[in-house]
Backbone as numpy.savetxt, mean C-alpha at the origin, in Angstrom:
# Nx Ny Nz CAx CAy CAz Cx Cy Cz
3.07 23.14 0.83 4.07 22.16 0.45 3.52 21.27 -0.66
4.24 20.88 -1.70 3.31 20.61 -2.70 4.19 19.35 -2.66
3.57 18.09 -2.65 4.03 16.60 -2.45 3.91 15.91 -3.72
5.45 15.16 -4.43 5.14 14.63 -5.81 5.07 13.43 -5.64
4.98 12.69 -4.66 4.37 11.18 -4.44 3.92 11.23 -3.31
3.00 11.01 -3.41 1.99 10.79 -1.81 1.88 9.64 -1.91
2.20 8.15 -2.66 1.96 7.09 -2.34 3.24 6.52 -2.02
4.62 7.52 -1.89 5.81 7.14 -1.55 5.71 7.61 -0.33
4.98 8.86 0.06 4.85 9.16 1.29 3.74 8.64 2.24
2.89 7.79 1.85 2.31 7.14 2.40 2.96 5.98 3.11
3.71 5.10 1.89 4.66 3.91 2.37 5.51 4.72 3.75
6.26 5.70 3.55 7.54 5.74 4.32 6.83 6.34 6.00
5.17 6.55 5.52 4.92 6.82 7.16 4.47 5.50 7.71
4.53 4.85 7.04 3.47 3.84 7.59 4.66 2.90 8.05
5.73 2.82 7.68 7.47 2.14 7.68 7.59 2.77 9.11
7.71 4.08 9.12 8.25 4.66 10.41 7.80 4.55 11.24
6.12 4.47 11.16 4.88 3.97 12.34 5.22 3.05 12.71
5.59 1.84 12.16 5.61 0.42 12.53 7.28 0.82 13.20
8.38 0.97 12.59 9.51 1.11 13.83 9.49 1.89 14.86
9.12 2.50 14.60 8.81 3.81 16.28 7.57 2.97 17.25
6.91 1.77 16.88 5.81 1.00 17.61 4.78 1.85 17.93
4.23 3.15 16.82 3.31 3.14 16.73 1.92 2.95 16.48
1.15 2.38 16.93 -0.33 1.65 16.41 -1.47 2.28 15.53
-1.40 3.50 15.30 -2.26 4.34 14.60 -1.07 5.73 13.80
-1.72 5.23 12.26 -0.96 6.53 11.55 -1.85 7.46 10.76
-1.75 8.62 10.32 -2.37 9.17 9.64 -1.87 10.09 8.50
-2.37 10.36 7.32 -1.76 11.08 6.24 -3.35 11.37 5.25
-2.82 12.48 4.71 -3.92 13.03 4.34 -4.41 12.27 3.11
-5.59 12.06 3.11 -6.66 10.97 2.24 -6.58 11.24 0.87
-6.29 10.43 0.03 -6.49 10.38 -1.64 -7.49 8.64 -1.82
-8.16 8.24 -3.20 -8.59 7.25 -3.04 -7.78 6.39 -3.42
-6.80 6.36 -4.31 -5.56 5.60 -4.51 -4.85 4.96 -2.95
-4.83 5.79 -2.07 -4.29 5.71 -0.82 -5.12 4.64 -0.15
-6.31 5.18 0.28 -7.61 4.03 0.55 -7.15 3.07 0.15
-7.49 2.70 -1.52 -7.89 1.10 -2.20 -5.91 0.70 -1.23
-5.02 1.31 -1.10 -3.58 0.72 -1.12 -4.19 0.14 0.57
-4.71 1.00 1.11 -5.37 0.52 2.68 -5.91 -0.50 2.48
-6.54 -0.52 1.65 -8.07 -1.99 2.01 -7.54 -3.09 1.58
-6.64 -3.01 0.55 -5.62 -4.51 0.07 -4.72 -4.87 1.34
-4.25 -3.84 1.63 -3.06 -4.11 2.86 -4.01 -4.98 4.21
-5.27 -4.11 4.59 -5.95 -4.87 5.48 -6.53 -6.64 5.07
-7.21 -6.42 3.59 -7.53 -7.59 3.09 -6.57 -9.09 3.16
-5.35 -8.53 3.08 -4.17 -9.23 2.66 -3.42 -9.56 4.01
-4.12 -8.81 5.23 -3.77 -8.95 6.83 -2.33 -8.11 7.11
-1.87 -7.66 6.36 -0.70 -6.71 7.12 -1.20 -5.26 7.93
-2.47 -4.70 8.11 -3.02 -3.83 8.96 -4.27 -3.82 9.22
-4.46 -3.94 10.60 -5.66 -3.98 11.40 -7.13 -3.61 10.67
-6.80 -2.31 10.59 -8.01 -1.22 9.69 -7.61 -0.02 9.51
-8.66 0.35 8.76 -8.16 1.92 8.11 -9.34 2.84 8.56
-9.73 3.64 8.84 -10.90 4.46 8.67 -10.49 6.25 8.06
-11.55 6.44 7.39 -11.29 7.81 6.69 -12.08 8.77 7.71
-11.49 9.89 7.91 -12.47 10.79 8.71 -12.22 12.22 8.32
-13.28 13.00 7.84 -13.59 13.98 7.59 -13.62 15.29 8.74
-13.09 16.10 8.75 -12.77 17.24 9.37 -12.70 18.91 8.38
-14.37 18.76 8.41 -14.96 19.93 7.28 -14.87 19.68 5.78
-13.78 20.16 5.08 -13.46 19.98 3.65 -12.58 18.90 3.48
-11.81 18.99 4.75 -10.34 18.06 4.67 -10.63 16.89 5.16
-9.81 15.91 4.33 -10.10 14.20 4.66 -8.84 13.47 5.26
-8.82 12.75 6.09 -7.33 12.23 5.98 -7.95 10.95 5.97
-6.74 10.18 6.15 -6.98 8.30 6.43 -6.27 8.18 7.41
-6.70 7.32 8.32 -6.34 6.75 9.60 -5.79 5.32 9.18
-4.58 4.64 9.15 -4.34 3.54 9.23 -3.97 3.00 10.65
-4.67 1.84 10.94 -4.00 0.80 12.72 -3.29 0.01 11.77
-1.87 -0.22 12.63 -1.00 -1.42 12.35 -1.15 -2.35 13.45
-0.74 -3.53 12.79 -1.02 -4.39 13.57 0.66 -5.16 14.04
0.36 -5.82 14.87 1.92 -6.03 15.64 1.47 -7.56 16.43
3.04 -8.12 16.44 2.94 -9.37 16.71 4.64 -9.52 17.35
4.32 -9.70 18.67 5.22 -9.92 19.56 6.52 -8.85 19.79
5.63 -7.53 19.64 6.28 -6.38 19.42 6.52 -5.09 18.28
6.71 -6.14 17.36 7.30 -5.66 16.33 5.99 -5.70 15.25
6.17 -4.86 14.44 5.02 -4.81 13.09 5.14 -5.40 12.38
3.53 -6.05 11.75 3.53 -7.01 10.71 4.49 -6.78 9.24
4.18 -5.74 9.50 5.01 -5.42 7.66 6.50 -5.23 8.11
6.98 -5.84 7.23 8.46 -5.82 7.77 9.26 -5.03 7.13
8.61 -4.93 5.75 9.45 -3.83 4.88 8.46 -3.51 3.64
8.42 -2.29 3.17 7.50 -1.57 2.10 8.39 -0.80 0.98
8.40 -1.38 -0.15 9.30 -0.98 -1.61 8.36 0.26 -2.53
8.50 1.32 -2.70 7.99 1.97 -3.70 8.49 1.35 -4.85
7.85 0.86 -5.92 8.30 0.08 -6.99 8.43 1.42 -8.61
6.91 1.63 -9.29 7.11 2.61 -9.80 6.77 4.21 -8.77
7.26 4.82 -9.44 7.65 6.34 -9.02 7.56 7.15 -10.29
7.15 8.73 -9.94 6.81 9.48 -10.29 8.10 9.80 -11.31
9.46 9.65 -11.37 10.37 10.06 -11.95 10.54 8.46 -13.32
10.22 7.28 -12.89 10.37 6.12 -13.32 8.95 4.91 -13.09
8.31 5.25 -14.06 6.77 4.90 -13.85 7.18 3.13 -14.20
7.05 2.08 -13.65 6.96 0.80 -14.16 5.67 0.08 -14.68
5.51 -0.86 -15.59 4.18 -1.10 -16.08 4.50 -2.50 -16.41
3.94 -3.49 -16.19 4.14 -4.87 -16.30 2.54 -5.82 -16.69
2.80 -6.43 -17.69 1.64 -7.78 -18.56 1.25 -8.88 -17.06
0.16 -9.25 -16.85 -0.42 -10.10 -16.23 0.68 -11.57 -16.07
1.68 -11.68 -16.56 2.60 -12.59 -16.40 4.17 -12.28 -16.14
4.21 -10.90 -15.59 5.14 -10.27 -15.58 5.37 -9.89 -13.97
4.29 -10.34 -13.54 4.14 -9.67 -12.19 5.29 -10.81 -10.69
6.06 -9.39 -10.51 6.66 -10.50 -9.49 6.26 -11.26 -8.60
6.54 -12.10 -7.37 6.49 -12.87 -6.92 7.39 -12.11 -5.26
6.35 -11.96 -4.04 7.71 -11.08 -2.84 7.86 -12.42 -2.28
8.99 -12.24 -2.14 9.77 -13.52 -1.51 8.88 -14.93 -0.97
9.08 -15.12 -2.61 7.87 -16.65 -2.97 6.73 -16.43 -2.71
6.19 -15.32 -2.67 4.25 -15.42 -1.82 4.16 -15.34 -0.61
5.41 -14.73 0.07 5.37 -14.72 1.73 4.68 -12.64 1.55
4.99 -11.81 0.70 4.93 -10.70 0.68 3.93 -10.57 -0.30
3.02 -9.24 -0.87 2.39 -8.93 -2.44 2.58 -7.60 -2.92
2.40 -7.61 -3.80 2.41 -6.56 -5.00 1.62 -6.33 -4.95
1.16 -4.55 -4.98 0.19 -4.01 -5.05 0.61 -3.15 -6.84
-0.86 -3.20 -7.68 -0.71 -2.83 -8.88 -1.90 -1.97 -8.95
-2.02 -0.75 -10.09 -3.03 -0.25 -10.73 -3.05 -0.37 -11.65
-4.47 -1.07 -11.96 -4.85 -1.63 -13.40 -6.02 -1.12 -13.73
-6.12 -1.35 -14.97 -7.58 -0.95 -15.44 -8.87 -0.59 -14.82
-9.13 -1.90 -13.84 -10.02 -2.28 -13.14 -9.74 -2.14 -11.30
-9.15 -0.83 -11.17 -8.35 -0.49 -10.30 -7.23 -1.16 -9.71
-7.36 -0.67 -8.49 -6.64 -0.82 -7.11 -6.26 -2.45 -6.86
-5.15 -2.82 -7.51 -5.46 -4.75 -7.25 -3.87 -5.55 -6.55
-4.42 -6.22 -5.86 -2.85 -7.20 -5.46 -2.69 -7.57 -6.43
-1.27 -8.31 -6.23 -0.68 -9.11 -7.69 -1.50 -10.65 -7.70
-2.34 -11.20 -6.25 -2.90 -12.69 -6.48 -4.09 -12.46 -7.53
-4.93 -11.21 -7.44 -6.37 -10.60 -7.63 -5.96 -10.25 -9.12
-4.77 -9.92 -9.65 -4.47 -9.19 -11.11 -4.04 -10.40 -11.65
-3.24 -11.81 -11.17 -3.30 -12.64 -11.79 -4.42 -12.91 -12.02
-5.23 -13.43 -11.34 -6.44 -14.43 -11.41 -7.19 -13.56 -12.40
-7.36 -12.20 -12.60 -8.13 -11.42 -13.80 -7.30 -11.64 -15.18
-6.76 -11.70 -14.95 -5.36 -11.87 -16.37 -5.24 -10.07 -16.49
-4.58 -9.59 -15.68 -4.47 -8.27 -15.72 -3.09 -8.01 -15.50
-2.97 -6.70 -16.33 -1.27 -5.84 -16.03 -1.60 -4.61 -15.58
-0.70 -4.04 -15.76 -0.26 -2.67 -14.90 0.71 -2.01 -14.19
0.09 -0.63 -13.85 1.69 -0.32 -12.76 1.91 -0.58 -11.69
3.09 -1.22 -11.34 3.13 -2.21 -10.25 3.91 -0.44 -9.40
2.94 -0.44 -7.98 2.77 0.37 -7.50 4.27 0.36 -6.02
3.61 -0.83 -5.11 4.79 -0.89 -4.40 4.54 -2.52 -3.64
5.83 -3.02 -3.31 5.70 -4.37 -2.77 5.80 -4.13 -1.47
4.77 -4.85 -0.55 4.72 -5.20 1.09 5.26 -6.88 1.48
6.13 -7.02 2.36 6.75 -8.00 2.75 6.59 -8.18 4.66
C-alpha cells in the first residue's frame, strides 16, 4: 500500500485513538513523525512516545494522555498537504485559538512549534495545528 501522507495519517490515527479512548497508538516510524511526537509531548498534549524496532522495521508508539475521560487534544488540522503544500515568513505564523492550541512547522532548522519558530525568527511549512 503505498501512503501519500503519512503525516496526515499520522494525525487521523492519533484523532481516532483519542475518540475510541484509546491510550497507546502506533504507526509506522518516519523522523518527521518523531520530531511531530516530541513537540506534541514537549508542548503536553501526549504523555510519551517511544520508537521500537522489530528487526528492519521501526514503528512509533505514541501514549495519549486524558483528562477526565476524554483526550487532551481535542482536535488535529492537517494544514499543508501533499496536493497543496503551505509555506509561511516568521510573522505569518498563525495563532490556534489565541495560544490555547500550536502550530507545528518545518523549517530550516527542523521540526519546530510556531512559539520555538517565532522566537528563532523562522518560516516555513506550516505542517498541522493541535488544539
Amino acid at each position: 500500500m503505498s501512503m501519500s501522507d503519512p503525516i496526515g495519517d499520522m494525525l487521523v490515527r492519533i484523532r481516532n485513538a483519542g475518540q475510541a479512548g484509546l491510550r497507546v497508538v502506533t504507526m509506522p516510524y518516519s523522523k518527521v513523525k518523531a520530531e511531530i511526537a516530541r513537540i506534541l509531548k514537549q508542548e503536553g498534549f501526549v504523555g510519551d512516545f517511544v520508537v521500537e524496532t522489530e528487526g528492519v522495521k521501526r514503528s512509533l508508539r505514541v501514549f495519549l494522555k486524558f483528562h477526565g475521560g476524554h483526550s487532551i487534544i481535542v482536535g488535529l488540522r492537517r494544514v499543508s498537504r501533499p496536493g497543496l503544500r503551505r509555506y509561511v515568513g516568521c510573522t505569518e505564523i498563525p495563532r490556534v485559538l489565541g495560544g490555547m492550541g500550536i502550530t507545528i512547522l518545518s523549517t530550516p532548522s527542523g521540526v519546530l512549534s510556531d512559539r520555538e519558530a517565532r522566537q528563532r525568527r523562522l518560516g516555513g511549512e506550516l505542517l498541522c495545528t493541535v488544539w
